[in-house]
DSSP file (Angstrom, degrees, kcal/mol; ACC not computed):
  #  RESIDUE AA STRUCTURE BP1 BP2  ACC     N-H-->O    O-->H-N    N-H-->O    O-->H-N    TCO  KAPPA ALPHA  PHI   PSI    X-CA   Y-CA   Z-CA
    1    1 A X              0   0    0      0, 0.0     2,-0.5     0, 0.0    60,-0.3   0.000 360.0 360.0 360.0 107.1 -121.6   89.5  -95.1
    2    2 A X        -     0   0    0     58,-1.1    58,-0.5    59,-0.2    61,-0.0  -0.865 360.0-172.5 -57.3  79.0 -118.5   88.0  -93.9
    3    3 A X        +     0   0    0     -2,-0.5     2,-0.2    56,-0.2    56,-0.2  -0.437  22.7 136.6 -75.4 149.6 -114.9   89.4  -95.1
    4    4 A X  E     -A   58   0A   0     54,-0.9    54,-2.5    55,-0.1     2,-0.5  -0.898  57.5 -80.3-171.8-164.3 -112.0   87.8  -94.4
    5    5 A X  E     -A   57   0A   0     52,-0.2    52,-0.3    -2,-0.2     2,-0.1  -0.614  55.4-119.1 -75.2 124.0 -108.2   86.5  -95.8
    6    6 A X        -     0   0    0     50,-1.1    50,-0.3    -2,-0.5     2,-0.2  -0.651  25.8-153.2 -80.0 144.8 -108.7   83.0  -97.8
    7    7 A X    >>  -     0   0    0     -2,-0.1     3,-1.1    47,-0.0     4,-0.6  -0.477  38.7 -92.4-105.9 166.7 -107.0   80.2  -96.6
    8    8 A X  G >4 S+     0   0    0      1,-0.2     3,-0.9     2,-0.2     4,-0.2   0.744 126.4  65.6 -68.6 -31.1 -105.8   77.2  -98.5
    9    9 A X  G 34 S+     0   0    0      1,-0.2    -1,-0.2     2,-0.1     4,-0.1   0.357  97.0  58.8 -66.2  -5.4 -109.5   75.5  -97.5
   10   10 A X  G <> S+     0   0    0     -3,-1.1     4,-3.4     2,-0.1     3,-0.5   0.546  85.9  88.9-108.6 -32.4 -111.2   78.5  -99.9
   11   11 A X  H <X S+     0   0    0     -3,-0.9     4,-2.5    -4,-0.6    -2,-0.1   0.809  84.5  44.3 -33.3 -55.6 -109.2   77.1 -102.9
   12   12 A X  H  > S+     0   0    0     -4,-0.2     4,-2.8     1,-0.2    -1,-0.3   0.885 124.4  35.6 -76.7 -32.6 -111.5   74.8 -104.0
   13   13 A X  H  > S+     0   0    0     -3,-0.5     4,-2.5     2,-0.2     5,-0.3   0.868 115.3  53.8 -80.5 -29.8 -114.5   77.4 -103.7
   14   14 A X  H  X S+     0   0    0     -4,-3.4     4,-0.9     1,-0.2    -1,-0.2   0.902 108.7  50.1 -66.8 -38.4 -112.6   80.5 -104.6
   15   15 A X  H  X S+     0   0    0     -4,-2.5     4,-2.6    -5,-0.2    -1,-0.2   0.954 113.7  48.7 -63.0 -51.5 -111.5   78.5 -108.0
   16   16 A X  H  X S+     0   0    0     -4,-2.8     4,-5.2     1,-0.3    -1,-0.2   0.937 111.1  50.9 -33.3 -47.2 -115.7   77.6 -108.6
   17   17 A X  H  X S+     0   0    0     -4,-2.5     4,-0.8     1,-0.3     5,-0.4   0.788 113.7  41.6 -80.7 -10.4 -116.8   81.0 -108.1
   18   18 A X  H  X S+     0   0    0     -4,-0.9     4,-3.7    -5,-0.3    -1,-0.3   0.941 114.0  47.4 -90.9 -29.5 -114.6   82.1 -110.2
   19   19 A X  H  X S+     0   0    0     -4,-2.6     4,-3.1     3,-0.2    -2,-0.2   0.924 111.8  56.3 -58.4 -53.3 -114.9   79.5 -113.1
   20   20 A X  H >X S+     0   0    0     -4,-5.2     3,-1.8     2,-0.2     4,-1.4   0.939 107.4  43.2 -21.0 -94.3 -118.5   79.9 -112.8
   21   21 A X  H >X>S+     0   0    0     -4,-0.8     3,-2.3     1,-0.3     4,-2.0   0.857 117.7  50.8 -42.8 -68.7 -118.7   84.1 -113.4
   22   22 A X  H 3<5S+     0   0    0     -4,-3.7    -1,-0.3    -5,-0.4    -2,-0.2   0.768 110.0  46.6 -58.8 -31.5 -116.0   83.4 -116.4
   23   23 A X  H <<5S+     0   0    0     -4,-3.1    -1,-0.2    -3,-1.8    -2,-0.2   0.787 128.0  29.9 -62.9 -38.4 -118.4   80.4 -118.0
   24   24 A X  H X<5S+     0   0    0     -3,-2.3     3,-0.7    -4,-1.4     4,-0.4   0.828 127.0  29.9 -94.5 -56.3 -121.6   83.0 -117.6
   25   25 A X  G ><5S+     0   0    0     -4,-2.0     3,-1.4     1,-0.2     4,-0.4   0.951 122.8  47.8 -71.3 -40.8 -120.8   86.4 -117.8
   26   26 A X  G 3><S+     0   0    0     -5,-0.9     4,-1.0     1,-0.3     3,-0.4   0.629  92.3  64.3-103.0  46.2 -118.0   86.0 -120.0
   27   27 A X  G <4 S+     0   0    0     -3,-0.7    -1,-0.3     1,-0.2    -2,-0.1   0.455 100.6  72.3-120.4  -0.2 -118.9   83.9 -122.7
   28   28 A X  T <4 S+     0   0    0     -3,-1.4    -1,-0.2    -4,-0.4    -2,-0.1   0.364 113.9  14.0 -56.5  -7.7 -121.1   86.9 -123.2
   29   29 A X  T  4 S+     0   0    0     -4,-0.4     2,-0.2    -3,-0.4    -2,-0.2   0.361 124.4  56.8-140.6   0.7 -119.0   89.3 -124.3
   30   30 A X  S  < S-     0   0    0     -4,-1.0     2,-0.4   112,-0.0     3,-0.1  -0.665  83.9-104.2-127.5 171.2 -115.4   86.9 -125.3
   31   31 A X    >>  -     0   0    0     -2,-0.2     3,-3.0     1,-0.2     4,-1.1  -0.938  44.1-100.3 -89.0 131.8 -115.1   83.8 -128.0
   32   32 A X  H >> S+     0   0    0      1,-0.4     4,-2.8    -2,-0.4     3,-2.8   0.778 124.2  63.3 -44.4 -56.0 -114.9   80.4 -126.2
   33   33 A X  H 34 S+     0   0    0      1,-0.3    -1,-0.4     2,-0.2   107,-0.2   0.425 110.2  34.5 -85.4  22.1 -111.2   80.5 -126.9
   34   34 A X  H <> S+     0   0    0     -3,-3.0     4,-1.6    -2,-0.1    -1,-0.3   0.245 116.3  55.4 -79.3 -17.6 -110.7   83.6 -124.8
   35   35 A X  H <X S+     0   0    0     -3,-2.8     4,-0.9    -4,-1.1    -2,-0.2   0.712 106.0  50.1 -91.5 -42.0 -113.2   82.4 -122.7
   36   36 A X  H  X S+     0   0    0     -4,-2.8     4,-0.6    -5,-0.3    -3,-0.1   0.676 110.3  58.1 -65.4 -17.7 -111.0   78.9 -122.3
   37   37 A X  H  > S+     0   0    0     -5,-0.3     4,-1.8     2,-0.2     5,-0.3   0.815  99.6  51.2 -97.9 -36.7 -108.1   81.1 -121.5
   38   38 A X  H  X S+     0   0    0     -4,-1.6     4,-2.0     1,-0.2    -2,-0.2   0.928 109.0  54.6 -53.5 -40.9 -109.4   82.8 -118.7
   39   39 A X  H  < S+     0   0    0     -4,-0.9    -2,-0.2     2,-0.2    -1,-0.2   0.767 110.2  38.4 -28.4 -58.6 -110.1   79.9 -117.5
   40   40 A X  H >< S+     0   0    0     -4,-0.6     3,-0.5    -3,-0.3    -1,-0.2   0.712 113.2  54.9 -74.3 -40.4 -106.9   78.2 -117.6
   41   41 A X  H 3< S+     0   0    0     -4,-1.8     2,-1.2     1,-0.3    -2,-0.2   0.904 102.9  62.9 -81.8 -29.7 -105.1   81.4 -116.6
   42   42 A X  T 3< S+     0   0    0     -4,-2.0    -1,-0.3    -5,-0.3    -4,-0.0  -0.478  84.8 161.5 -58.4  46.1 -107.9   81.2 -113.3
   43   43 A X    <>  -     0   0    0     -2,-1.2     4,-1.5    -3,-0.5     5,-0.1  -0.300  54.9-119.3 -93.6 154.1 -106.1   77.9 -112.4
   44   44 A X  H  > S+     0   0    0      2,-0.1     4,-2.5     1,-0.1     5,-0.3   0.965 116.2  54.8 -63.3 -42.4 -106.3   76.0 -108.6
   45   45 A X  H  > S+     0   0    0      2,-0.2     4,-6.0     1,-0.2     5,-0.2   0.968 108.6  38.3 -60.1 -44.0 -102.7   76.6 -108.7
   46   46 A X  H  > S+     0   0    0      1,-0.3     4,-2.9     2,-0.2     5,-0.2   0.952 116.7  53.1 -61.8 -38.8 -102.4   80.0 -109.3
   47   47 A X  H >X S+     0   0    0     -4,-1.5     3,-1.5     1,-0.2     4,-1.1   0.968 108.4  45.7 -45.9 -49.2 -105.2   80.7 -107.3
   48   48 A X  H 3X S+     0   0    0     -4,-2.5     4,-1.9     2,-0.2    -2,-0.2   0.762 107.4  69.1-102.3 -23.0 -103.7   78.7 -104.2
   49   49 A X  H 3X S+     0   0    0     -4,-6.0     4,-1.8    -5,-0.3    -1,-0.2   0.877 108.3  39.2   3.2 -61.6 -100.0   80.9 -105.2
   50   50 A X  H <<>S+     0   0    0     -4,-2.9     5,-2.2    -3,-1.5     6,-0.4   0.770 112.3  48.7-102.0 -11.4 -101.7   83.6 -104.1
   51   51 A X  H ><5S+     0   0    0     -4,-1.1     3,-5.3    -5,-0.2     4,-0.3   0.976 113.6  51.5 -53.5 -45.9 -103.7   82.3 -101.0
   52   52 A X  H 3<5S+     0   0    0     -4,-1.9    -2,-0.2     1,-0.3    -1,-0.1   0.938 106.3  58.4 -48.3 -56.0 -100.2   80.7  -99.8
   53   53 A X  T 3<5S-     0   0    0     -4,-1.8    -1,-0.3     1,-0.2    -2,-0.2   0.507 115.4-113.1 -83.6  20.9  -98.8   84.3 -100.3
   54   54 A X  T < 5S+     0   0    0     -3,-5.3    -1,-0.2    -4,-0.2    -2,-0.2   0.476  90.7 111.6 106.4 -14.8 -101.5   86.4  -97.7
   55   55 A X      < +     0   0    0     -5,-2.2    16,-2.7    -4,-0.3     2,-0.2   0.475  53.0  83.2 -99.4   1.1 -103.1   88.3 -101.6
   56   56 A X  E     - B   0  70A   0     -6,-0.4   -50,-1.1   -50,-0.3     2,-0.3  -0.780  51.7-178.9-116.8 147.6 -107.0   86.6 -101.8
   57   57 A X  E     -AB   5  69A   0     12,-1.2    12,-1.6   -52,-0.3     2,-0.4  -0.926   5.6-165.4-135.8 147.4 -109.6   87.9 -100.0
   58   58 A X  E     -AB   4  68A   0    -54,-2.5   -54,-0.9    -2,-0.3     2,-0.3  -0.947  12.3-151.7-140.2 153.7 -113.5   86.3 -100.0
   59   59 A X  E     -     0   0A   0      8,-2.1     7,-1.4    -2,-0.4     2,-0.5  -0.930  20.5-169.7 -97.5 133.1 -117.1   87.5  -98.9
   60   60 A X  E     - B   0  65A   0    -58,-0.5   -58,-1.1    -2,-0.3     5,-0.3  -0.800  11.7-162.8-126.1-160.4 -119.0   84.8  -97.9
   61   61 A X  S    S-     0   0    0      3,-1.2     2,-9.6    -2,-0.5     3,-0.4  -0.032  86.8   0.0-179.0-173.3 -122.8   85.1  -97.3
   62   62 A X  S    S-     0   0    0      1,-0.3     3,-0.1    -2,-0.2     0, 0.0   0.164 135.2 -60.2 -17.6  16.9 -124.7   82.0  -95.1
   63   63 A X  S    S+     0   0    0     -2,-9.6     2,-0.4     1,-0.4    -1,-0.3   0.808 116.6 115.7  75.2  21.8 -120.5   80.3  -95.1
   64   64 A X  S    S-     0   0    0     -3,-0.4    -3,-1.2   -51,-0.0     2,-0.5  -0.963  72.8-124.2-109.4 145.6 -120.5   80.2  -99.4
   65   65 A X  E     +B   60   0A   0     -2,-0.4    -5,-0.3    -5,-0.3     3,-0.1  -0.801  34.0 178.5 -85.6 128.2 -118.0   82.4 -100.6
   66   66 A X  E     +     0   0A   0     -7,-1.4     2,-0.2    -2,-0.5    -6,-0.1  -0.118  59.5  15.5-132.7  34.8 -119.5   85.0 -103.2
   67   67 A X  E     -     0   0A   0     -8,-0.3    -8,-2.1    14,-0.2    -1,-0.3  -0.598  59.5-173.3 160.7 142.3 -117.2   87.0 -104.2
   68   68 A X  E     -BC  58  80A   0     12,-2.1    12,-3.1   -10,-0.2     2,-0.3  -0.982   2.4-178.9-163.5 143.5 -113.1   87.3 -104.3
   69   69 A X  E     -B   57   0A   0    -12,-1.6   -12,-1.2    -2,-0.3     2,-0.4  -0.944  14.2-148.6-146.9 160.4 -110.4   89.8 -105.2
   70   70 A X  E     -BC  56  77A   0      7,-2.3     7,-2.4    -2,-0.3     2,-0.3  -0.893  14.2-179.2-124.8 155.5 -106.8   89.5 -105.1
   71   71 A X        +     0   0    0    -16,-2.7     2,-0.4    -2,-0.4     5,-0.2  -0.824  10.2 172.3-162.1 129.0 -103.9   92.5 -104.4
   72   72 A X    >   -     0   0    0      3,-0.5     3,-3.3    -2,-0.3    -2,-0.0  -0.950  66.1 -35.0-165.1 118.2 -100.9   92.1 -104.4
   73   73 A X  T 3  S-     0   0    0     -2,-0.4    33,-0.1     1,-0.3    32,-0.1  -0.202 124.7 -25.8  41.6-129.5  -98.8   95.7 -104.1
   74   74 A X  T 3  S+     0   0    0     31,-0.1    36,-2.5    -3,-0.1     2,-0.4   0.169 121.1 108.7 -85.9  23.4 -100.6   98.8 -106.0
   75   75 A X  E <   -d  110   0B   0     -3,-3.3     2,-0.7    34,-0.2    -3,-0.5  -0.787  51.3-167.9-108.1 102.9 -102.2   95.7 -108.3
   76   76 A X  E     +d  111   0B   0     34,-2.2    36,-0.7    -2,-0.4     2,-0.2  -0.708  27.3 158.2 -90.4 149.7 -106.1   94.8 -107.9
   77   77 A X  E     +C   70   0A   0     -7,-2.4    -7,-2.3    -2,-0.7     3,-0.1  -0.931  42.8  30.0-150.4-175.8 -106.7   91.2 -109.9
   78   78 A X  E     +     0   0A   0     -2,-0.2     2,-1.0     1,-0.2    -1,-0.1   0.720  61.7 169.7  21.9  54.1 -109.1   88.5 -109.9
   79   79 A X  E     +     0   0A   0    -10,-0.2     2,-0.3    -3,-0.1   -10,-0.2  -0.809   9.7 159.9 -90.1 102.6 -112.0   90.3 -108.9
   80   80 A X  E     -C   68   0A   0    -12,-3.1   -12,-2.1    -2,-1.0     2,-0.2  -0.834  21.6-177.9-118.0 168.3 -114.9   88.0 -109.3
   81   81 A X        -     0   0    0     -2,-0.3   -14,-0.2   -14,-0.2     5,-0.2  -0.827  42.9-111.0-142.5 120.5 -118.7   88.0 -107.7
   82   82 A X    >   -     0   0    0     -2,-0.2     3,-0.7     3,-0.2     4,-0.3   0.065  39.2-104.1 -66.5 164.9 -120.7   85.0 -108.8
   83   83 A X  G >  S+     0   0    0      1,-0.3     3,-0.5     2,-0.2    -1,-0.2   0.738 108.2  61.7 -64.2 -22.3 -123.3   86.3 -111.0
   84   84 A X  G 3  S+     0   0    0      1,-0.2    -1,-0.3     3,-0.0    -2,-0.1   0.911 106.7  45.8 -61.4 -44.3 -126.3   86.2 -108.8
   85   85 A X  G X  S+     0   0    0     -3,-0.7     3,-0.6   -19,-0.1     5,-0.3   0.020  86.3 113.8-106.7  39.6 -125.1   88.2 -106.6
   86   86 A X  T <  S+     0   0    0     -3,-0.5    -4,-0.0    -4,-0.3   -19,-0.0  -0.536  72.2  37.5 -65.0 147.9 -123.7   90.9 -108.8
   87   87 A X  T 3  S+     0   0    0     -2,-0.1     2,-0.5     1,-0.1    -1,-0.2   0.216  90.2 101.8  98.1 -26.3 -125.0   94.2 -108.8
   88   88 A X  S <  S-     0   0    0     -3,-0.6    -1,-0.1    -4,-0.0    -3,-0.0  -0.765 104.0 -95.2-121.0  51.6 -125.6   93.8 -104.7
   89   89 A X  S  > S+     0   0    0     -2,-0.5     4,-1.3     1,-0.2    -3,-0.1   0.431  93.9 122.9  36.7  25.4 -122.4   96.0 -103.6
   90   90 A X  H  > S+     0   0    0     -5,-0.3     4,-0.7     2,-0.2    -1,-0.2   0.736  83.2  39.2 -81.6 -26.7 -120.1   92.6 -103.2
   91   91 A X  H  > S+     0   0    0      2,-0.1     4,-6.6     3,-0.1     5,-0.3   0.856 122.4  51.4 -77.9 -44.3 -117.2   94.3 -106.1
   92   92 A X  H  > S+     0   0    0      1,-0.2     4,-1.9     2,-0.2     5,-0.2   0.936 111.3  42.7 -56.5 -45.4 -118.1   97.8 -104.1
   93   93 A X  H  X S+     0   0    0     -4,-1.3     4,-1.0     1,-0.2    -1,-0.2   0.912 117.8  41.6 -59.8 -41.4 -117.5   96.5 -101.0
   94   94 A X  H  X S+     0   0    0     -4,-0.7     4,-3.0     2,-0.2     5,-0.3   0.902 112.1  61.1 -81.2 -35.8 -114.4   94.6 -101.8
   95   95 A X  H  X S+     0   0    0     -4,-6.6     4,-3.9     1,-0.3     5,-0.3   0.980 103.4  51.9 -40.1 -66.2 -113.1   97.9 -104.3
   96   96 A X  H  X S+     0   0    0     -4,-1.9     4,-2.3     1,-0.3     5,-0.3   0.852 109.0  46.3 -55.8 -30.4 -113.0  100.2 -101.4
   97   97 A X  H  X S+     0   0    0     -4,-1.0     4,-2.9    -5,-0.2    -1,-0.3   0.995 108.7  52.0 -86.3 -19.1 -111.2   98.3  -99.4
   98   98 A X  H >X S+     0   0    0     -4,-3.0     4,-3.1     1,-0.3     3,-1.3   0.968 107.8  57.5 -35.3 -69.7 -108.7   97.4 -101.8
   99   99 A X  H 3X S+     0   0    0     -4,-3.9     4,-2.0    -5,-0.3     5,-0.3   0.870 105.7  45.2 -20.8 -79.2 -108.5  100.8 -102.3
  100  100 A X  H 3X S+     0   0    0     -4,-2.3     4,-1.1    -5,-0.3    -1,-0.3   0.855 111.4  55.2 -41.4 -36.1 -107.6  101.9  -98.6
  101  101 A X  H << S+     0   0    0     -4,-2.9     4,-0.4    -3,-1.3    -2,-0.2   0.958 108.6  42.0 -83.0 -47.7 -105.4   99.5  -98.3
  102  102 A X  H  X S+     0   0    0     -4,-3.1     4,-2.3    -5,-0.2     3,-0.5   0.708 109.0  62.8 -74.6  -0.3 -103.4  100.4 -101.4
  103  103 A X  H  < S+     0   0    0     -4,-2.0    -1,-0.2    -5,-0.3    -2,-0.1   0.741  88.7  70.3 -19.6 -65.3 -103.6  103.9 -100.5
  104  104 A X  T  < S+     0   0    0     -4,-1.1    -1,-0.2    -5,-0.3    -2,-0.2   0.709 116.0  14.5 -53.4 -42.9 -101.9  103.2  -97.6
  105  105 A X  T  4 S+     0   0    0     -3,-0.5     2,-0.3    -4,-0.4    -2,-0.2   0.512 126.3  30.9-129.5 -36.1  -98.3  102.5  -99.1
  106  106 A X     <  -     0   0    0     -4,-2.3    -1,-0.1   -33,-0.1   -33,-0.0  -0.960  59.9-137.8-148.6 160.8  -98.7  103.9 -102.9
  107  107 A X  S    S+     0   0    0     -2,-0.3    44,-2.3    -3,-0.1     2,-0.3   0.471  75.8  55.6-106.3  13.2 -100.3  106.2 -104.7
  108  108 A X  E     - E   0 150B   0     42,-0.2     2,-0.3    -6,-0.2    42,-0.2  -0.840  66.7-137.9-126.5 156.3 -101.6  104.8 -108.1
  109  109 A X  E     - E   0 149B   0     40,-1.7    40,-1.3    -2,-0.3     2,-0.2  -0.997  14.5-155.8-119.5 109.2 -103.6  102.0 -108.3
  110  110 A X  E     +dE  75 148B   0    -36,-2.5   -34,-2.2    -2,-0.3     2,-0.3  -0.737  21.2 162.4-100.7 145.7 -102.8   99.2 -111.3
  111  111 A X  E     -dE  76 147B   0     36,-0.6    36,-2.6    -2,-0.2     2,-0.4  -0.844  36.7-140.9-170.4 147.7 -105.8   96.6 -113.0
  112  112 A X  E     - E   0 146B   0    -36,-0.7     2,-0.5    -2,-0.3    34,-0.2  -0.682  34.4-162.7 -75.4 124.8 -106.5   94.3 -116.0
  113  113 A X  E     - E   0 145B   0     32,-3.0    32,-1.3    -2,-0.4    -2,-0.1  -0.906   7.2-135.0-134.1 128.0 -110.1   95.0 -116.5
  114  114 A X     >  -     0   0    0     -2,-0.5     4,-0.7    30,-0.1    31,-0.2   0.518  35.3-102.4 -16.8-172.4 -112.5   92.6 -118.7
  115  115 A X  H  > S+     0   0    0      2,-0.1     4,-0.6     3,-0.1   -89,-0.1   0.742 126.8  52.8-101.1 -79.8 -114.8   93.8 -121.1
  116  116 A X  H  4 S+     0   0    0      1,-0.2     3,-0.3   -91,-0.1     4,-0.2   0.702 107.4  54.4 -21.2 -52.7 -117.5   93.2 -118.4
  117  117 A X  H >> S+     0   0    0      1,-0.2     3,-3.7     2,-0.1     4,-0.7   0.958  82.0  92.4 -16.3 -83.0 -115.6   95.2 -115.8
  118  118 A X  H 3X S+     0   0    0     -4,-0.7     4,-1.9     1,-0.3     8,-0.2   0.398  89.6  31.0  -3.9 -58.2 -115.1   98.3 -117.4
  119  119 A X  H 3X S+     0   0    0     -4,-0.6     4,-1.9    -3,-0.3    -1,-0.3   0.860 110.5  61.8 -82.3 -23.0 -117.7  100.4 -116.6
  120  120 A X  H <4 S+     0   0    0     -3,-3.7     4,-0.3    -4,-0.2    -1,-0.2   0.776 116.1  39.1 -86.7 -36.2 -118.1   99.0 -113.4
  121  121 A X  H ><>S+     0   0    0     -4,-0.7     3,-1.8     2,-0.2     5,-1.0   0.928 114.9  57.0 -83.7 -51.2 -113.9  100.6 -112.9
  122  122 A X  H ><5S+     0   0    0     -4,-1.9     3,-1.4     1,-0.4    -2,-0.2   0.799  93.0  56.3 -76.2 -43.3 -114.7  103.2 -114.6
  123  123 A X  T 3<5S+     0   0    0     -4,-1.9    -1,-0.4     1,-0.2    -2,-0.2   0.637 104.6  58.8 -48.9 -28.9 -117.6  104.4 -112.5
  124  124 A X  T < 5S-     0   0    0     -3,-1.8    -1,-0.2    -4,-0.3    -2,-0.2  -0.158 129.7 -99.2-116.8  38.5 -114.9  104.5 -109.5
  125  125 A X  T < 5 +     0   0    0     -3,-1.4     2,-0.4     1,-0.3    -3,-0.2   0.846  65.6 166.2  60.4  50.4 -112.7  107.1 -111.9
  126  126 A X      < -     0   0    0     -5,-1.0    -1,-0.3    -8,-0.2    23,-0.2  -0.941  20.8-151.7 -71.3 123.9 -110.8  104.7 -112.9
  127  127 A X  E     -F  148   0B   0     21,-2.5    21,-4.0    -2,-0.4     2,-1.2  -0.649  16.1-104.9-134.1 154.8 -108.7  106.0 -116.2
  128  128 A X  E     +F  147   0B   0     19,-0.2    19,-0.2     1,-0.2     3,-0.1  -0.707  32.3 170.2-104.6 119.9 -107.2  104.3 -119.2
  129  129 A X  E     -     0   0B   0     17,-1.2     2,-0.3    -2,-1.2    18,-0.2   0.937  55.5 -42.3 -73.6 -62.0 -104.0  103.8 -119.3
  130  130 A X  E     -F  146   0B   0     16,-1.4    16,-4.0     2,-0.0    -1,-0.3  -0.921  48.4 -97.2-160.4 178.9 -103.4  101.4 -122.5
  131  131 A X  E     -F  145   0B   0     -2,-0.3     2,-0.4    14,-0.2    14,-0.2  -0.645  31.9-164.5 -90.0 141.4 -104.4   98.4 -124.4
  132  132 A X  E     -F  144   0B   0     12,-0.8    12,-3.4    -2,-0.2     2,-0.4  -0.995   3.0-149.3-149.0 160.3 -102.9   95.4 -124.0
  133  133 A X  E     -F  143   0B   0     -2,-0.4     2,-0.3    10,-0.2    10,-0.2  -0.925   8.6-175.7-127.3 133.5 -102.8   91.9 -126.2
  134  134 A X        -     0   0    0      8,-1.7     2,-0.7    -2,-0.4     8,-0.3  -0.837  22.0-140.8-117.6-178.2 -102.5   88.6 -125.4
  135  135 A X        -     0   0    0     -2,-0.3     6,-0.2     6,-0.2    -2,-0.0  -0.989  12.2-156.5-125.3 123.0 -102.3   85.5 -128.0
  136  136 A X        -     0   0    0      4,-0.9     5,-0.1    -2,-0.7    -1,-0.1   0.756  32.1-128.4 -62.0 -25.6 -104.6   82.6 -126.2
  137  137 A X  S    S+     0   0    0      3,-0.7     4,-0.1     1,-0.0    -1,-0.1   0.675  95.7  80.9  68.2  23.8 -102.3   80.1 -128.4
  138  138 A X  S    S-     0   0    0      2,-0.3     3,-0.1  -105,-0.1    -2,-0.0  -0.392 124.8 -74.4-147.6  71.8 -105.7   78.4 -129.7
  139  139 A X  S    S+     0   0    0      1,-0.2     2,-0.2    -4,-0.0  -106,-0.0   0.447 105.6  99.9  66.3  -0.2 -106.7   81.0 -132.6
  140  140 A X        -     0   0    0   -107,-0.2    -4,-0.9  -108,-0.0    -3,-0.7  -0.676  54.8-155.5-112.1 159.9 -107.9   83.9 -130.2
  141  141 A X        -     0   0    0     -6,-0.2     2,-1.2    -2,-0.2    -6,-0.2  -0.962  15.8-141.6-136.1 133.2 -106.2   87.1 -129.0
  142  142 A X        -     0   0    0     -2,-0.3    -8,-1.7    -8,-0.3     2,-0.4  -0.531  13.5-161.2 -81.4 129.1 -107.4   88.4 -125.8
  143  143 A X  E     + F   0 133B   0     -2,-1.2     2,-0.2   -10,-0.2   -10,-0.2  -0.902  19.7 179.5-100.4 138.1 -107.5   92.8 -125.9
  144  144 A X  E     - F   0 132B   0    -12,-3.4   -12,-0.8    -2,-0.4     2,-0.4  -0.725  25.5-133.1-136.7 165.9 -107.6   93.8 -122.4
  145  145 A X  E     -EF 113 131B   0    -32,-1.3   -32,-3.0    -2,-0.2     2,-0.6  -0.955  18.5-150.8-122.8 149.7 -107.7   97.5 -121.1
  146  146 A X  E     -EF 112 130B   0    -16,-4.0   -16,-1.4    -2,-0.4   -17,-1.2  -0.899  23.2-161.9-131.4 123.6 -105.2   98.3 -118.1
  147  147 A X  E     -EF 111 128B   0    -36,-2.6   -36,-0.6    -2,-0.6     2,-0.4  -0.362  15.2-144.8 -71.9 148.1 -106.3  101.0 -115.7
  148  148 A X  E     -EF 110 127B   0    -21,-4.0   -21,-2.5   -38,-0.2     2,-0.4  -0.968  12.6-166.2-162.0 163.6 -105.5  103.2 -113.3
  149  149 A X  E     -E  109   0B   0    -40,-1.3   -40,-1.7    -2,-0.4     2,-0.2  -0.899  18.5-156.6-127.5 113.1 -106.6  105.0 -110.1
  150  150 A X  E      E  108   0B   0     -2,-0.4   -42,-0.2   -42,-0.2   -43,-0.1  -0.687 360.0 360.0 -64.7 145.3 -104.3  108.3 -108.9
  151  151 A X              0   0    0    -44,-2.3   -43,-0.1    -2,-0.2    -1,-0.1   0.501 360.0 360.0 -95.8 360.0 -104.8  108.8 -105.3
């Protein structure tokens, strides 16, 4: 297992692995048109936003990236792990450090979590804070839960 900071060269892979997870895992639990909005809202630009600004982090495995999370203040986001290797301590690994690292400067911890997520956040005493709604603008509304970690 390989950590390190993503670079603009990660873009293209960071964006797969992430399109990937939303195409499989969540089109298990959302309606394609919440499932098209993650998607879109997962863009190469946003993505490559947050490389440019220092906030993506990647695992990679044999030099594929297989997992990525993004943080940005007391804010975890974009935490994906492609779906084979879920379940193999790649979210755990990346949690904790998040964790340490926002630690370091604040003392709550903020995150959007999926339907998929949940328990997975929830297991690391993660608490719910509120509901929040979005309108996809093609007949869907996503409901999202937003969490949070006390240190």
């Amino acid at each position: 297992m390989n950590l390190k900071s993503a670079t603009l060269n990660d873009q293209k892979s960071i964006y797969n692995l992430v399109q990937k997870t939303i195409k499989e895992v969540y089109s298990k639990y959302y309606s394609a048109g919440v499932v098209e909005f993650f998607g879109k809202y997962h863009s190469e630009e946003n993505i490559k936003a947050d490389i440019e600004k220092g906030m993506v982090y990647v695992i990679e495995e044999d030099g594929d990236i297989v997992a990525t999370g993004t943080v940005y203040e007391n804010h975890i986001a974009r935490l994906f792990v492609l779906p084979e290797f879920q379940g193999k301590g790649y979210g755990t690994y990346l949690m904790n450090l998040f964790e340490t690292k926002i630690f370091q400067n604040y003392g709550e911890i903020i995150l959007d979590a999926s339907l998929p997520a949940s328990k997975f956040y929830e297991k690391r005493d993660y608490k719910h804070l509120k509901y929040e709604e979005i309108d996809c603008e093609n007949g869907c509304f996503l409901l999202y839960e937003v969490l949070n970690k006390v240190k």
